[in-house]
N, C-alpha and C positions, 0 to 999 in steps of 0.2 A: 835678652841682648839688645831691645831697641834703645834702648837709654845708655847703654856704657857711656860712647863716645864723650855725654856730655856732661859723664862725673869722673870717669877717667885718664888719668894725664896719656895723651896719644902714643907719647915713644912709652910709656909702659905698655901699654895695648899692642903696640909691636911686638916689642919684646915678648910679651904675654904669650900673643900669638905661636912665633916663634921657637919661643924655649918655656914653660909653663912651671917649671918646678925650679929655674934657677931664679926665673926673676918676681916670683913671691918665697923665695928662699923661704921654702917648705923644706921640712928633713925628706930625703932623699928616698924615695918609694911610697912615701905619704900623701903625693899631691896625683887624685883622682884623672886628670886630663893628661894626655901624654903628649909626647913631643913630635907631632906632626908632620916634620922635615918641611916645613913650610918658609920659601925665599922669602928676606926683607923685602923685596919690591911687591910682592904678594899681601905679605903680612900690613903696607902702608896701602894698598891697596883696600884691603879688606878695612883698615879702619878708617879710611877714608868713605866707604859706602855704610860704615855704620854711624858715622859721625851725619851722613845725610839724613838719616833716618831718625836720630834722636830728637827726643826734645828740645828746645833751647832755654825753658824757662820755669825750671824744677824749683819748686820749693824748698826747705830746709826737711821738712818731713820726709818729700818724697826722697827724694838724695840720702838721707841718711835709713828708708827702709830698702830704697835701691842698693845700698854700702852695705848694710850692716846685718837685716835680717833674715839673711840666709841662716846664718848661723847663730845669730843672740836677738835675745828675746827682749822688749821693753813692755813691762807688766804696765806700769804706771800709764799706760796709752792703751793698754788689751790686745798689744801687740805678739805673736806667738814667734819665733823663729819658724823658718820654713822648712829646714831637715827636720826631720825625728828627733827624738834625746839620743834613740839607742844609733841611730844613723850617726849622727855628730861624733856621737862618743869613740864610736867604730874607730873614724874618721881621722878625730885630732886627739883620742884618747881619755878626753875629758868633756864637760861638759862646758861651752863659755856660758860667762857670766853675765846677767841681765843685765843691759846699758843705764833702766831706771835711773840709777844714784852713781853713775860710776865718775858724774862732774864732780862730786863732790864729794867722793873718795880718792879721785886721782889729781884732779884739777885738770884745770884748761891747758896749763902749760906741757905738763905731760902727757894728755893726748896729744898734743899738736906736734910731738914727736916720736908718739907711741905708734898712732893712727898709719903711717906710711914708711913706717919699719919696726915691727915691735919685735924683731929678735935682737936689735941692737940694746932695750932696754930692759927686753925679760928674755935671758938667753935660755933658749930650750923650749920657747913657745911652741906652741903646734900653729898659733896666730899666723896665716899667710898673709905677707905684706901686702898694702891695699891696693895702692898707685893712684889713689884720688887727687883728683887736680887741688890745688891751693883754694880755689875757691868753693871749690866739692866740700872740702876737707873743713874748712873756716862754717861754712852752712850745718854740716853734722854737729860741730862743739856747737855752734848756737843751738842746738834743737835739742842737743844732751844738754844744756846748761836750762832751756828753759823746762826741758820734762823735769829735768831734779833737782831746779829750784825755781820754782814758779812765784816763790814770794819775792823773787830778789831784787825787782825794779824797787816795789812799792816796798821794803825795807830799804833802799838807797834813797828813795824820796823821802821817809820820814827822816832820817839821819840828821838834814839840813835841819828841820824842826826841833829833835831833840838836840840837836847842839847849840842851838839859838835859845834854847830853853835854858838850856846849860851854865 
């Protein structure tokens, strides 16, 4: 929990807080943390003394194993998810899928509205919505885009040449 604050957007954290299963619109008895009867002025409370606590200057890496690898795994880095398979599976029913290549099966555009509501785009997900800040969320697609495509600057830089070649 020392890092939330500063990948996650705050009034999500509230809310999180607050109500756990409605505001990562998880299906209904699936979502592990229960609802605490814990007041808003509590709940901005509590994220205001985790927000002290955080970091302020996470890299793309960190933020997106902070985000993501609870639950998926990025082979291409030797990265493991941190539940179990059979834990996860329990869980959300399935197994998620390794982030490795998923820039370049999904693209940028679709995550970036996949990432902080994905029942709106794959309805029936077990996915709980993430609530990462805009710039949390902009740092993970850079870190996915450079794990699974690492050649893409230096193919954008040749371009120039093969088309002058051209």
């Amino acid at each position: 929990l020392s890092n939330v604050a500063a990948i996650y957007d705050h009034n999500f954290l509230s809310n999180f807080i607050q109500n756990p299963e409605g505001t990562v619109k998880a299906k209904p008895g699936k979502y592990a943390m229960p609802n605490l009867g814990i007041s808003a002025a509590d709940a901005a409370n509590i994220v205001a003394y985790l927000d002290s606590i955080s970091a302020k200057n996470l890299n793309a890496k960190q933020i997106t194993e902070e985000a993501c690898v609870r639950c998926h795994s990025i082979k291409y880095e030797g990265i493991a998810r941190v539940a179990t398979d059979a834990r996860i599976k329990e869980y959300m029913g399935s197994t998620p899928p390794d982030l490795s290549q998923v820039i370049k099966s999904k693209g940028e555009h679709y995550l970036e509205n996949f990432i902080n509501d994905p029942q709106k785009l794959l309805h029936g997900t077990s996915m709980p919505r993430v609530g990462l800040t805009k710039e949390a969320q902009a740092k993970v697609i850079e870190h996915l885009e450079k794990i699974g495509d690492p050649k893409k600057d230096e193919r954008n830089s040749l371009a120039i040449w093969i088309l002058g070649y051209f």
